[in-house]
N, CA, C and O atoms as a Tinker XYZ file with bonds, in Angstrom:
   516  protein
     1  N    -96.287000  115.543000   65.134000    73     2
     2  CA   -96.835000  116.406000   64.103000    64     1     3
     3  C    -96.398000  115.889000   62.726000    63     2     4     5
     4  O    -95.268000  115.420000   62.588000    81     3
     5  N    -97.341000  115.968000   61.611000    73     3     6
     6  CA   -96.903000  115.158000   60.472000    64     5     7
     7  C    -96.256000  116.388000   59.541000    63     6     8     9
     8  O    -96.891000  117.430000   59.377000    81     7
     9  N    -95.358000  116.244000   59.136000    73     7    10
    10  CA   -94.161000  117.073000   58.688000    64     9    11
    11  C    -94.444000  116.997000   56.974000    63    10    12    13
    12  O    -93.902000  117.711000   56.130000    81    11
    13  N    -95.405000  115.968000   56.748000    73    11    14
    14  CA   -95.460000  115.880000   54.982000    64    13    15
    15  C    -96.299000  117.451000   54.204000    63    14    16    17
    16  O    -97.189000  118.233000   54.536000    81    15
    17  N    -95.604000  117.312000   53.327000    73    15    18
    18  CA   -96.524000  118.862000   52.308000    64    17    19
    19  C    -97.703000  118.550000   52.007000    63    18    20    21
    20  O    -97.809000  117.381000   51.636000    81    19
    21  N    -98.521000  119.068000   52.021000    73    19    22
    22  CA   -99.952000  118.620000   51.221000    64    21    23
    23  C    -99.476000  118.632000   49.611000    63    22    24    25
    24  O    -98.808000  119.368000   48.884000    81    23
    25  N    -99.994000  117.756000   49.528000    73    23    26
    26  CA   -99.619000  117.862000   47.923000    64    25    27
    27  C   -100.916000  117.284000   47.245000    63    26    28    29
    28  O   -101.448000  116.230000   47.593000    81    27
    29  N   -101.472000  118.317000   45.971000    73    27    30
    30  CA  -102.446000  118.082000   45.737000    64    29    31
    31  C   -102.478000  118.332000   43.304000    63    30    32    33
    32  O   -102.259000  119.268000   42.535000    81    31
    33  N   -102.777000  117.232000   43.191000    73    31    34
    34  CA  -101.775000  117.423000   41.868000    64    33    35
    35  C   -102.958000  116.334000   41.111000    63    34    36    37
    36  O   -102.455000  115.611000   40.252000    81    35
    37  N   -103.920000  116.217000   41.260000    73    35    38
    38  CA  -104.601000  114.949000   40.338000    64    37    39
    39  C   -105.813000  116.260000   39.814000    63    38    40    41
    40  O   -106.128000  117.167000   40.583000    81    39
    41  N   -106.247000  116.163000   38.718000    73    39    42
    42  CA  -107.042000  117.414000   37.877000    64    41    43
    43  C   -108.734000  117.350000   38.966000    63    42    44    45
    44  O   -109.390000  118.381000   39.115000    81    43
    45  N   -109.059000  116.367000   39.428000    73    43    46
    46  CA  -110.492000  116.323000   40.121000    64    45    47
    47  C   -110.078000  116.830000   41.436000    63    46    48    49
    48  O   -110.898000  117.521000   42.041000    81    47
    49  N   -108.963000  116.603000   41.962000    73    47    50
    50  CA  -108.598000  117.161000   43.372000    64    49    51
    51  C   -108.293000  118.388000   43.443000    63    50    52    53
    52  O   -108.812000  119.009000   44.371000    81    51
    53  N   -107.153000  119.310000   42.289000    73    51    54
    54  CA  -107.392000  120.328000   42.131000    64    53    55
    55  C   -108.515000  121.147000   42.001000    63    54    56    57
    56  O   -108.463000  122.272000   42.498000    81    55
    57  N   -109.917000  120.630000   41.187000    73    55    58
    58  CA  -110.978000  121.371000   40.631000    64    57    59
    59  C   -111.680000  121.185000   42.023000    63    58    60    61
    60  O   -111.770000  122.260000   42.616000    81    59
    61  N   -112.098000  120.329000   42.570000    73    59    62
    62  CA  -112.315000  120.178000   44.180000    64    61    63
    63  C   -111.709000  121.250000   45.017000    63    62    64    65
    64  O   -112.618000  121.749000   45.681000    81    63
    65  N   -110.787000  121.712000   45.224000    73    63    66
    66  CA  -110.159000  122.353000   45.902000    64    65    67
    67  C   -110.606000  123.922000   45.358000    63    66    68    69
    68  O   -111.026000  124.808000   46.101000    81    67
    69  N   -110.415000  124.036000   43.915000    73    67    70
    70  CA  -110.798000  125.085000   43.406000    64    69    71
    71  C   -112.357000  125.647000   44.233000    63    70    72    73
    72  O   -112.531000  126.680000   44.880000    81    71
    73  N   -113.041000  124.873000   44.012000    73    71    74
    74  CA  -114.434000  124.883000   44.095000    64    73    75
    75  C   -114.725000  125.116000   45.402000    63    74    76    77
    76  O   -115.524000  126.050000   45.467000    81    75
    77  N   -114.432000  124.680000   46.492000    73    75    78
    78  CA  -114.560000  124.259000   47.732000    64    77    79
    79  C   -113.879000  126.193000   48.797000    63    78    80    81
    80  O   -114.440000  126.848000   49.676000    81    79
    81  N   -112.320000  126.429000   47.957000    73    79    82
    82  CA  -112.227000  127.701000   48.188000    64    81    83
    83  C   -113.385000  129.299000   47.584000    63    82    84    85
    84  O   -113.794000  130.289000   48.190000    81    83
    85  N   -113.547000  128.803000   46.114000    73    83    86
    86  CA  -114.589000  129.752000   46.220000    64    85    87
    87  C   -116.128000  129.751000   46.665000    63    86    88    89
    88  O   -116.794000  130.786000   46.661000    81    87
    89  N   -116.521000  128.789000   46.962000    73    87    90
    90  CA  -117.638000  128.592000   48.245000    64    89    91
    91  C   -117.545000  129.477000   49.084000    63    90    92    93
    92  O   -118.261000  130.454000   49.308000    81    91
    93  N   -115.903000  128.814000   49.927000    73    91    94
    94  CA  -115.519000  129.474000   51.141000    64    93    95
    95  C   -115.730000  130.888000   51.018000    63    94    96    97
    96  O   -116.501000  131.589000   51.674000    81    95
    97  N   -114.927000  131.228000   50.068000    73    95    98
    98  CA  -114.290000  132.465000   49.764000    64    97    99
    99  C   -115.822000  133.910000   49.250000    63    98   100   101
   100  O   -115.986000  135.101000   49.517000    81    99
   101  N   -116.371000  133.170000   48.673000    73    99   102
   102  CA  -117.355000  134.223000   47.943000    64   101   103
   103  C   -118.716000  133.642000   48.612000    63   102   104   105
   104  O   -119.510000  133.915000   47.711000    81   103
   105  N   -119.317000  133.150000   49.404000    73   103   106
   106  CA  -120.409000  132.610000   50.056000    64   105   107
   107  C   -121.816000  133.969000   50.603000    63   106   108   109
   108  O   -121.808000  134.323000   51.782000    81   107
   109  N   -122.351000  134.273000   50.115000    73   107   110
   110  CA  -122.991000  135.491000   50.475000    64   109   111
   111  C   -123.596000  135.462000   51.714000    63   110   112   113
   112  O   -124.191000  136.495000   52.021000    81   111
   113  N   -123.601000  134.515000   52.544000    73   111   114
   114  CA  -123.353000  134.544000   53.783000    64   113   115
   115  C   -122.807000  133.867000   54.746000    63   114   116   117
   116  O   -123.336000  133.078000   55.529000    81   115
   117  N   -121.339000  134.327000   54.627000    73   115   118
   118  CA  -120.389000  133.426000   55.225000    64   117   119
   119  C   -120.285000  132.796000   56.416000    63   118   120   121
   120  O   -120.379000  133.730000   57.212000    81   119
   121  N   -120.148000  131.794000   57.050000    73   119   122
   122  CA  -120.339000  131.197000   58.568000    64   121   123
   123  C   -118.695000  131.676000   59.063000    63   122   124   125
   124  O   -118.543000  131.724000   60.283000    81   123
   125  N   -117.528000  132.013000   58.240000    73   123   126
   126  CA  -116.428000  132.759000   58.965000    64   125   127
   127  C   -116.084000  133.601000   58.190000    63   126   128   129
   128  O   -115.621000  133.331000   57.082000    81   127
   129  N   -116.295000  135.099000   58.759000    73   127   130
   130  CA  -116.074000  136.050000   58.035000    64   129   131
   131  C   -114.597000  136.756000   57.296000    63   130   132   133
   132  O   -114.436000  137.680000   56.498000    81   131
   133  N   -113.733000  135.897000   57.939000    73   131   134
   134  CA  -112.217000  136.527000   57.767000    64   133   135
   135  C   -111.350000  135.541000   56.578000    63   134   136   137
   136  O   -110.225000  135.697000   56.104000    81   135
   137  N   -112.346000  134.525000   56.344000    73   135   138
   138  CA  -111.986000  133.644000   55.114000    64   137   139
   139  C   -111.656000  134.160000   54.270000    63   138   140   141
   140  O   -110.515000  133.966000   53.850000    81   139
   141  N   -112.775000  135.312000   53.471000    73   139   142
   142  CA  -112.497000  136.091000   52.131000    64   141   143
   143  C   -111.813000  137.275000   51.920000    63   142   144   145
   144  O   -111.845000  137.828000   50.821000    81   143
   145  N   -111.096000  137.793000   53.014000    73   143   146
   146  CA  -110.085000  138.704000   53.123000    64   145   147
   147  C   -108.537000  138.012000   53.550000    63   146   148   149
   148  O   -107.556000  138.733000   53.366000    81   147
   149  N   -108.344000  136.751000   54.063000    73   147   150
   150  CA  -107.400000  136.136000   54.281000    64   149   151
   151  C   -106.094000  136.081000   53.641000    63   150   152   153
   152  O   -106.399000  135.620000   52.541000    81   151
   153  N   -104.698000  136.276000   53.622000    73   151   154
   154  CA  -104.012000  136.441000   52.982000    64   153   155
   155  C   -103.587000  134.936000   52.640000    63   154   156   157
   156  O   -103.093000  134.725000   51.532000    81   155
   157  N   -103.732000  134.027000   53.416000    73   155   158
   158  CA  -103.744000  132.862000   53.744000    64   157   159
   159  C   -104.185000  132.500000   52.564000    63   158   160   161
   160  O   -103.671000  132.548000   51.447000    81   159
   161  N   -105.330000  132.084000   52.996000    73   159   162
   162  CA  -106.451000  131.610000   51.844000    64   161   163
   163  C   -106.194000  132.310000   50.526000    63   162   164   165
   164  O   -106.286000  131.489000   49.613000    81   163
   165  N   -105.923000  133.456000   50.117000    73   163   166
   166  CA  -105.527000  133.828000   48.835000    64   165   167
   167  C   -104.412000  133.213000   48.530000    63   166   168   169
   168  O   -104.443000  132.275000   47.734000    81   167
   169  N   -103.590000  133.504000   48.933000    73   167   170
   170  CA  -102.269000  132.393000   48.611000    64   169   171
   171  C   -102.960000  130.643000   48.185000    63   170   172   173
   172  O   -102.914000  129.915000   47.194000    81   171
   173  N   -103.263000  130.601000   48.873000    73   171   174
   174  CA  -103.937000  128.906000   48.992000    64   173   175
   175  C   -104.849000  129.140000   47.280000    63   174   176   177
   176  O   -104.760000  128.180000   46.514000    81   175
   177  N   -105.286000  129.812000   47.016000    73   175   178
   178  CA  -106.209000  129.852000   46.507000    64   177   179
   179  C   -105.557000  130.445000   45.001000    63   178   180   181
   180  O   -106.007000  129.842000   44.026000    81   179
   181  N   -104.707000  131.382000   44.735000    73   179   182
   182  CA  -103.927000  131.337000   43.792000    64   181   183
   183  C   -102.650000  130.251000   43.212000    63   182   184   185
   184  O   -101.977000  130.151000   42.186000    81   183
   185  N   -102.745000  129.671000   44.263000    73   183   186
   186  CA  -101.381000  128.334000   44.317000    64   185   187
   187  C   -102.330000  127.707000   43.489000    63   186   188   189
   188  O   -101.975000  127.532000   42.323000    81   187
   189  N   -103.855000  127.191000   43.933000    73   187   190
   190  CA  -104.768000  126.266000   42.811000    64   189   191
   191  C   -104.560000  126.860000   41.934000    63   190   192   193
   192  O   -103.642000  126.557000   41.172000    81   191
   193  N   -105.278000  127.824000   41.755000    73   191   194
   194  CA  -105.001000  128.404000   39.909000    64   193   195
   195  C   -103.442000  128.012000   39.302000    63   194   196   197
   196  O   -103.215000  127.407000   38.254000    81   195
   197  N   -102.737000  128.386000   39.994000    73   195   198
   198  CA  -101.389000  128.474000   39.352000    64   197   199
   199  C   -101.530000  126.812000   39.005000    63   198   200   201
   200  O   -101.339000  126.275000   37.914000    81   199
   201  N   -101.830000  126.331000   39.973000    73   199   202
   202  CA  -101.578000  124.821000   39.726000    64   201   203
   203  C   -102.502000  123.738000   38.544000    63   202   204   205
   204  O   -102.078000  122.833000   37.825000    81   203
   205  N   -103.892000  124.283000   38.722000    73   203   206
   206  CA  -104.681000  123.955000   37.859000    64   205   207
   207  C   -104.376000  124.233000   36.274000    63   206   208   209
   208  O   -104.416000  123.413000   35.357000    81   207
   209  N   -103.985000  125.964000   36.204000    73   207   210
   210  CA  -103.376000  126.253000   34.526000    64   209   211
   211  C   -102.224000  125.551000   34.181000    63   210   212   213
   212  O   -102.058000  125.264000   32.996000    81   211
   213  N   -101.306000  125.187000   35.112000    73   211   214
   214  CA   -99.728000  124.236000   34.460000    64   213   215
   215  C   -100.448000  122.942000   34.203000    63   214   216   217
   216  O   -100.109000  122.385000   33.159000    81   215
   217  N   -101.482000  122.266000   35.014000    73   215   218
   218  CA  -101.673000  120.860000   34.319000    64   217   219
   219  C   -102.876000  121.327000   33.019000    63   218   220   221
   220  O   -102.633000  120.774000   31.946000    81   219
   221  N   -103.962000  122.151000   33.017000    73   219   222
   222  CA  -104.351000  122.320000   31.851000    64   221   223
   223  C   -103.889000  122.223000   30.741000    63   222   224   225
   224  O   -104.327000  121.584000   29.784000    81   223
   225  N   -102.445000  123.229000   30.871000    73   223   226
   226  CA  -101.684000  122.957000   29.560000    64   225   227
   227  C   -100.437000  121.922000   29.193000    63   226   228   229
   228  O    -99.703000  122.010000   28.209000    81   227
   229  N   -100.389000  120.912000   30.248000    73   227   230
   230  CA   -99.886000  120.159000   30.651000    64   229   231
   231  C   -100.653000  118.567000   29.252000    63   230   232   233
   232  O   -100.253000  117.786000   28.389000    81   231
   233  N   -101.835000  118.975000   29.927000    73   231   234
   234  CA  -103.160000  117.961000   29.053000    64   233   235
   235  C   -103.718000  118.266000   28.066000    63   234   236   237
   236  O   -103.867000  117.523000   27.096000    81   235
   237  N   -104.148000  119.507000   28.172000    73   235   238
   238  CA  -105.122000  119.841000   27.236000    64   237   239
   239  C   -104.652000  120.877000   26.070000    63   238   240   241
   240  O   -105.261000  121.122000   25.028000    81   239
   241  N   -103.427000  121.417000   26.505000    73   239   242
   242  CA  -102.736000  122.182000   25.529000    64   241   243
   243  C   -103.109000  124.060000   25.977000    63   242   244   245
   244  O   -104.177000  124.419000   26.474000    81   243
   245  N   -102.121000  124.858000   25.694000    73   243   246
   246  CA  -101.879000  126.267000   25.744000    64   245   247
   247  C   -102.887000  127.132000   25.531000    63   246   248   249
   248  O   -103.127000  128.219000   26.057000    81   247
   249  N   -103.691000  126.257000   24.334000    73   247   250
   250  CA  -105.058000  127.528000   24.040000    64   249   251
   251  C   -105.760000  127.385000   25.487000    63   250   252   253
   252  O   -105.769000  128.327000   26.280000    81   251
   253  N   -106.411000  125.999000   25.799000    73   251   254
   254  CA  -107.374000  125.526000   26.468000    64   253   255
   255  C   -106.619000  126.273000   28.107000    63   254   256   257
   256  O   -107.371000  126.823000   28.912000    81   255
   257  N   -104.830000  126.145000   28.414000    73   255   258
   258  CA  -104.951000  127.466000   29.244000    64   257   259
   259  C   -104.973000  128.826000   29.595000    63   258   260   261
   260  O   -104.891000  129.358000   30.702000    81   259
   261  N   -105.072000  129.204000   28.704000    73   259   262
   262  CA  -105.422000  130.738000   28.624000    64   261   263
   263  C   -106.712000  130.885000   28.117000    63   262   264   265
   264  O   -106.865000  132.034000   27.703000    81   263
   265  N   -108.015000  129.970000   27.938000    73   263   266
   266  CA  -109.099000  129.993000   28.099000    64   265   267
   267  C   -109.111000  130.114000   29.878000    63   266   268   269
   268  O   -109.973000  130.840000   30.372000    81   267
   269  N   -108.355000  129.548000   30.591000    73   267   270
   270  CA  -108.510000  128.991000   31.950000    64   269   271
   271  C   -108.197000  130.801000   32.601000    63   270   272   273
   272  O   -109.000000  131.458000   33.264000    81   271
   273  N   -107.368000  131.065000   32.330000    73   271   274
   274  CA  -106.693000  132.195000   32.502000    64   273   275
   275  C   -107.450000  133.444000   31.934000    63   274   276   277
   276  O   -107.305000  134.628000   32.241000    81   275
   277  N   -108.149000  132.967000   31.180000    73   275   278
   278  CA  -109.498000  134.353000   30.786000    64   277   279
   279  C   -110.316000  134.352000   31.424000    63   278   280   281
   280  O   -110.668000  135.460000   31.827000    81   279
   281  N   -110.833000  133.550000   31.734000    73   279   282
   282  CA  -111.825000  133.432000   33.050000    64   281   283
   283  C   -111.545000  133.492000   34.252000    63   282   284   285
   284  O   -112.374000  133.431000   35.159000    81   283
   285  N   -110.170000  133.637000   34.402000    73   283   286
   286  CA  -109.533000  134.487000   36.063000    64   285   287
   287  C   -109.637000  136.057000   35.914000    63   286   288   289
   288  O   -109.015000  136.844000   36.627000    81   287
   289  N   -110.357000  136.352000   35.068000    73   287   290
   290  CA  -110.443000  137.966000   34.693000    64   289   291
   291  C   -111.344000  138.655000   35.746000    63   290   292   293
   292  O   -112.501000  138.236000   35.706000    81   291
   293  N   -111.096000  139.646000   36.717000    73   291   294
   294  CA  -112.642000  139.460000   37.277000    64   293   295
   295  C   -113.643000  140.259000   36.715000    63   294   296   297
   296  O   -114.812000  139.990000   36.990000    81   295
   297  N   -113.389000  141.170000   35.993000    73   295   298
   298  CA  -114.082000  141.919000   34.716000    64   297   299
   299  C   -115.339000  141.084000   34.243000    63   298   300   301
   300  O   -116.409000  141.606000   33.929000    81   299
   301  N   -115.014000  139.361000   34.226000    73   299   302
   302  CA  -116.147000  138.599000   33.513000    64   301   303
   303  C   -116.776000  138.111000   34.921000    63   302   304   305
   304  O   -117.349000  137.034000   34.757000    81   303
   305  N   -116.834000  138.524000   36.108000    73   303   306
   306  CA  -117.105000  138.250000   37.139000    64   305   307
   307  C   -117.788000  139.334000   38.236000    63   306   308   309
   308  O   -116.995000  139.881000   39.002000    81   307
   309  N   -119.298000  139.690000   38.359000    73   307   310
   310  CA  -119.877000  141.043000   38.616000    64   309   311
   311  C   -120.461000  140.357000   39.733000    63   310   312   313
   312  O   -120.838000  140.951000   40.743000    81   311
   313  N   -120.555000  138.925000   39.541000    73   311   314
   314  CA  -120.945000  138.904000   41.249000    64   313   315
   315  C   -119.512000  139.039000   42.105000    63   314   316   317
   316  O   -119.458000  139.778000   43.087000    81   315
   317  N   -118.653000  138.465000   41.769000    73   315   318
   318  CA  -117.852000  138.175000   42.450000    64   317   319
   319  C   -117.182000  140.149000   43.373000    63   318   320   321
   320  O   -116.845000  140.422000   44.526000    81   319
   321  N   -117.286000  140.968000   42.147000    73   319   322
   322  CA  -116.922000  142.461000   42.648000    64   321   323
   323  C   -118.278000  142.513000   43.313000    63   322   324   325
   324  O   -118.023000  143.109000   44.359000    81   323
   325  N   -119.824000  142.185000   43.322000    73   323   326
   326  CA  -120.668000  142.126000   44.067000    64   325   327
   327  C   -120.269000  141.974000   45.188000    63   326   328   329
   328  O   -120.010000  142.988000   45.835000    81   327
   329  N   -120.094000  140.722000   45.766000    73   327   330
   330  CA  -119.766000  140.165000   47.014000    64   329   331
   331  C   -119.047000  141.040000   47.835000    63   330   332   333
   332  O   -119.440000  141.621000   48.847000    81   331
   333  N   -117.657000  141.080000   47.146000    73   331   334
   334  CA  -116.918000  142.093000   47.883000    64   333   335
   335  C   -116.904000  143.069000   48.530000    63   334   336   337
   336  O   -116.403000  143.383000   49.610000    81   335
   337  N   -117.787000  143.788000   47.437000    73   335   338
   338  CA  -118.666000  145.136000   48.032000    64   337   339
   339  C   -118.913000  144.785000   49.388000    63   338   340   341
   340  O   -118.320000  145.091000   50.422000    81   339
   341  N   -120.307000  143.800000   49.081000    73   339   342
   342  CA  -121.216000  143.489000   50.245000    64   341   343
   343  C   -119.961000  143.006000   51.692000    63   342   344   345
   344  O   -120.044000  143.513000   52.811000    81   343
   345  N   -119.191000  142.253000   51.411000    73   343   346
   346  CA  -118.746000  141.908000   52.317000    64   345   347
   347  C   -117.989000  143.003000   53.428000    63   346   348   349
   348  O   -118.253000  143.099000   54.627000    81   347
   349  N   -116.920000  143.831000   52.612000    73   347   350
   350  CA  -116.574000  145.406000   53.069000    64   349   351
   351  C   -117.868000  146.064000   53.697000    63   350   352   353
   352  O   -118.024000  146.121000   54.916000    81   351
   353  N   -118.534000  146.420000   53.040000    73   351   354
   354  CA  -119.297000  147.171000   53.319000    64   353   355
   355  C   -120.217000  146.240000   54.871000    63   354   356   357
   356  O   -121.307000  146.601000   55.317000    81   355
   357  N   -119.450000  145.137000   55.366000    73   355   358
   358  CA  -120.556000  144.572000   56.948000    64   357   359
   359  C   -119.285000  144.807000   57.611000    63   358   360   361
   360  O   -119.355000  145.294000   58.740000    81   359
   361  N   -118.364000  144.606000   57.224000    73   359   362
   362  CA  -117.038000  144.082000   57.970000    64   361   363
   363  C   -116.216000  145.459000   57.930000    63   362   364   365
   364  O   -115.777000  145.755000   56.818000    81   363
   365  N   -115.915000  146.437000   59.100000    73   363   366
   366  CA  -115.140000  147.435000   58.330000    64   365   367
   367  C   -114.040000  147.576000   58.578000    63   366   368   369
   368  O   -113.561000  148.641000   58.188000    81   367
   369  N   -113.233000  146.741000   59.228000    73   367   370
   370  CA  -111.926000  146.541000   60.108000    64   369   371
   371  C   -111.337000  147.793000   58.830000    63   370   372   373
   372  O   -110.900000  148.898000   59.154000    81   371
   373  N   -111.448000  147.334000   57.462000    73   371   374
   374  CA  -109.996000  148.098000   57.145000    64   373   375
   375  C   -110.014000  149.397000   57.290000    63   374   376   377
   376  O   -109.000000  150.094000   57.269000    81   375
   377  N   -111.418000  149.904000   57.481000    73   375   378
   378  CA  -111.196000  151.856000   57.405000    64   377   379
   379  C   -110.314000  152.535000   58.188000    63   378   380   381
   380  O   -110.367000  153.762000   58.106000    81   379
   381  N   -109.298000  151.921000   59.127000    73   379   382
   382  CA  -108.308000  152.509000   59.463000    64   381   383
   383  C   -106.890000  152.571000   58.891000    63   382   384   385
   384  O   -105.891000  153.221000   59.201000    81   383
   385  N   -107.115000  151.809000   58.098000    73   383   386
   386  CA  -105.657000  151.124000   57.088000    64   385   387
   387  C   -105.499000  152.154000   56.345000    63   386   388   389
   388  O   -106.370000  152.942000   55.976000    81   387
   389  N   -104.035000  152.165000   56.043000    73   387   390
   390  CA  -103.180000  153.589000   54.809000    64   389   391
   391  C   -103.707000  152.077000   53.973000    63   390   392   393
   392  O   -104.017000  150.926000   54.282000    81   391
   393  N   -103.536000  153.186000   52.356000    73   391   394
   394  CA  -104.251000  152.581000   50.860000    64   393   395
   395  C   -103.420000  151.411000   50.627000    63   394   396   397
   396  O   -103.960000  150.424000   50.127000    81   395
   397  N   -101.951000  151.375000   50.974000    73   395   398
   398  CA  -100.945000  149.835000   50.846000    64   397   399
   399  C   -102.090000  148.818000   51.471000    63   398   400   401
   400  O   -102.465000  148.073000   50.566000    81   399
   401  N   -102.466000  148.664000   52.157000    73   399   402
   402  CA  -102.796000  147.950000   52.751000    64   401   403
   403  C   -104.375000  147.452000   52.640000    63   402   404   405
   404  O   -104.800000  146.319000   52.866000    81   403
   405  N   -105.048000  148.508000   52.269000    73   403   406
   406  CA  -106.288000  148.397000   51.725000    64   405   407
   407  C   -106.691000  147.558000   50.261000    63   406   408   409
   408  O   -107.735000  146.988000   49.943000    81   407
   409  N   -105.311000  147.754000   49.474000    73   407   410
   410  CA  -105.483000  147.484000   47.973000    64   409   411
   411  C   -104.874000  146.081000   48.313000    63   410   412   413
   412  O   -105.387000  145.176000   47.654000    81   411
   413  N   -104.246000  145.833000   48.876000    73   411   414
   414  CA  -103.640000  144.523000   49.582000    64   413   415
   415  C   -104.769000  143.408000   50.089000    63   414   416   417
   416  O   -104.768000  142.216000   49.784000    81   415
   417  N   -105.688000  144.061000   50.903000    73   415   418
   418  CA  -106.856000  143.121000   51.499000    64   417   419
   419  C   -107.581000  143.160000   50.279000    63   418   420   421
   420  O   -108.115000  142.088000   49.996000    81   419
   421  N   -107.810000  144.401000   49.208000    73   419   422
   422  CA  -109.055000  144.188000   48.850000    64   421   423
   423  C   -108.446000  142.845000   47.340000    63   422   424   425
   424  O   -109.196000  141.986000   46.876000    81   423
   425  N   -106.963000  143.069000   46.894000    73   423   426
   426  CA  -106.416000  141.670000   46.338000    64   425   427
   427  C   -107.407000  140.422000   46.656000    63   426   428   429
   428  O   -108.276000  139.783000   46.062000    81   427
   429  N   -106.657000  140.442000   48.186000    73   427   430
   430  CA  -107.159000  138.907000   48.700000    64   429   431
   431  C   -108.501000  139.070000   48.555000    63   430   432   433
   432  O   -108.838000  138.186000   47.767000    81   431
   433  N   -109.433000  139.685000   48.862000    73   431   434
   434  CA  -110.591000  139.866000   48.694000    64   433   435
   435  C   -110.860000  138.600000   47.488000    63   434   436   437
   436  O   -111.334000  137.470000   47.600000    81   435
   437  N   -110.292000  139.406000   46.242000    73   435   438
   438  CA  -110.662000  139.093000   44.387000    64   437   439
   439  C   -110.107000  137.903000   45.001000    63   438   440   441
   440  O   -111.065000  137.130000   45.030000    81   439
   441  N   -109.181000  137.358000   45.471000    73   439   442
   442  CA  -108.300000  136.690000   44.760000    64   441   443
   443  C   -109.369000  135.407000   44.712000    63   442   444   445
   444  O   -110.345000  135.338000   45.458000    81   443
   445  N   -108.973000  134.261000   43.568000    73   443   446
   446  CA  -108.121000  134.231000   43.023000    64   445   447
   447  C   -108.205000  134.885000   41.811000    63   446   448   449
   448  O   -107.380000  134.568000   40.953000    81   447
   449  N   -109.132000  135.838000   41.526000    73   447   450
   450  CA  -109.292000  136.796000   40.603000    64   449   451
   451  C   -108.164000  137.555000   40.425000    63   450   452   453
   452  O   -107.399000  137.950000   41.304000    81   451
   453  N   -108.085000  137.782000   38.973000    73   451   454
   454  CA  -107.109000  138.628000   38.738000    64   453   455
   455  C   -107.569000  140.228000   38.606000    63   454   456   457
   456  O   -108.149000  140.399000   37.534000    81   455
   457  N   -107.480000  141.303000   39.310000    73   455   458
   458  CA  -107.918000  142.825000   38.909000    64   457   459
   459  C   -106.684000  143.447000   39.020000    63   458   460   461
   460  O   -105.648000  143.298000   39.667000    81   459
   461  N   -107.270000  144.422000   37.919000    73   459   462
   462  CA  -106.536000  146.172000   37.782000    64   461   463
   463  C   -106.469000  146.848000   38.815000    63   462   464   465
   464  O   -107.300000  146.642000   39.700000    81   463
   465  N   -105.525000  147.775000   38.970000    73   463   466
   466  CA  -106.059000  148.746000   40.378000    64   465   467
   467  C   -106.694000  149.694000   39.817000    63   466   468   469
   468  O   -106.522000  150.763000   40.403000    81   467
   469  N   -107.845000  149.791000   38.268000    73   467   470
   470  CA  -108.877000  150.304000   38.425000    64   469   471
   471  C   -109.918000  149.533000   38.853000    63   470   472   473
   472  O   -110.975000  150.146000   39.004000    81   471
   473  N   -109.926000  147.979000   39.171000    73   471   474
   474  CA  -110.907000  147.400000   39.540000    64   473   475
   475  C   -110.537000  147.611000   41.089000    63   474   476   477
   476  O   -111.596000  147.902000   41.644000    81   475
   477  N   -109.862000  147.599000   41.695000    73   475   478
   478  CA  -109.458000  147.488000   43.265000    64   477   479
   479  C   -110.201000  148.990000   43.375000    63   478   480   481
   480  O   -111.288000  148.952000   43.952000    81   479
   481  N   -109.857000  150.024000   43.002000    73   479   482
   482  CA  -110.451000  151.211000   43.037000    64   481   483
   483  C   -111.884000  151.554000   43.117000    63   482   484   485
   484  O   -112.427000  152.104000   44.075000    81   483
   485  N   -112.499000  151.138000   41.908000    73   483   486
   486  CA  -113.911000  150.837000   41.766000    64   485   487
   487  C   -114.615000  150.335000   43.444000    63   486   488   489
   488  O   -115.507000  150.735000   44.191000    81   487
   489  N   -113.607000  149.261000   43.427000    73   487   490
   490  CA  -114.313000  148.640000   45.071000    64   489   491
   491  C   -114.677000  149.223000   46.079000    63   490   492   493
   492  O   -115.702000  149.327000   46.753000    81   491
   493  N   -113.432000  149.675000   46.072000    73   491   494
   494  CA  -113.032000  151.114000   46.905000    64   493   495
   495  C   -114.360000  152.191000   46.837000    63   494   496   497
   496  O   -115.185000  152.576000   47.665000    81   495
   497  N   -114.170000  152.397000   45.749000    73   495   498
   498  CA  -115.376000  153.795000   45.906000    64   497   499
   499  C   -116.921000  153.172000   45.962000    63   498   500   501
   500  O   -117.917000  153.858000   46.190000    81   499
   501  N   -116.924000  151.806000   45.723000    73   499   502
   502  CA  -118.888000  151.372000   45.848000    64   501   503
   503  C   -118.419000  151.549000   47.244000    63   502   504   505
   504  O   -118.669000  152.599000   47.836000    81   503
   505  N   -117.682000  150.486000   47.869000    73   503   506
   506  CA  -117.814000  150.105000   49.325000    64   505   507
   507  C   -117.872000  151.738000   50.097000    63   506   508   509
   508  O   -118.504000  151.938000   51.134000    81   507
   509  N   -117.300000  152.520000   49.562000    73   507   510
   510  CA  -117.018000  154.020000   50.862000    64   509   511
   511  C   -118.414000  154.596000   50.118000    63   510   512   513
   512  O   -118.142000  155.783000   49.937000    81   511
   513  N   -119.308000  154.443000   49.772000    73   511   514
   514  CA  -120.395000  154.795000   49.113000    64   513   515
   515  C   -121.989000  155.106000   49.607000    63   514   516
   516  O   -122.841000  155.426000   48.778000    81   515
């Protein structure tokens, strides 16, 4: 078994990676459905961001990352709370879950979006809708 870290650190491999998870992740009709609730994959998928904004401002300077970091807003992102909806609303595993746990999936859901728990909420009430 190969024991090395993935290590992924060159700006086209990151944006690749970026890209390739939200495919996965937000696909309006997904070929595996447990991708975009994954805690996994959110992790994976916020590690890019995290990783992509340190070399942004690494290169391109502080404004240019928190341009990067404004656009992790999901507020500027209505498909993306779209999807979600849609996706909850086929898949209903969580309706048995206490709210820890709901606001938890529906995270990974956004992620690598950043929301309020008035946006997690919002979700909440289209999807039970």
């Amino acid at each position: 078994m190969n024991k090395q870290p993935l290590v992924v650190a060159e700006y086209a491999e990151l944006m690749a990676l970026h890209k390739a998870l939200l495919e996965a992740k937000f696909h309006p009709n997904p070929e595996n459905a447990y991708i975009s609730g994954s805690p996994h994959v959110a992790r994976i998928a916020d590690a890019t961001e995290l990783s992509l904004i340190a070399l942004i401002r690494d290169n391109k300077g502080n404004e240019k990352a928190k341009e990067w970091e404004a656009w992790l807003d999901l507020a500027k992102h209505r498909w993306v709370f779209d999807r979600v909806v849609k996706h909850m609303r086929t898949h209903r595993q969580w309706e048995i879950w206490d709210l820890v746990a709901l606001y938890d999936y529906v995270r990974c859901m956004v992620s690598p979006f950043r929301c309020s728990t008035e946006h997690i909420e919002e979700i909440i009430e289209s999807v039970r809708r």
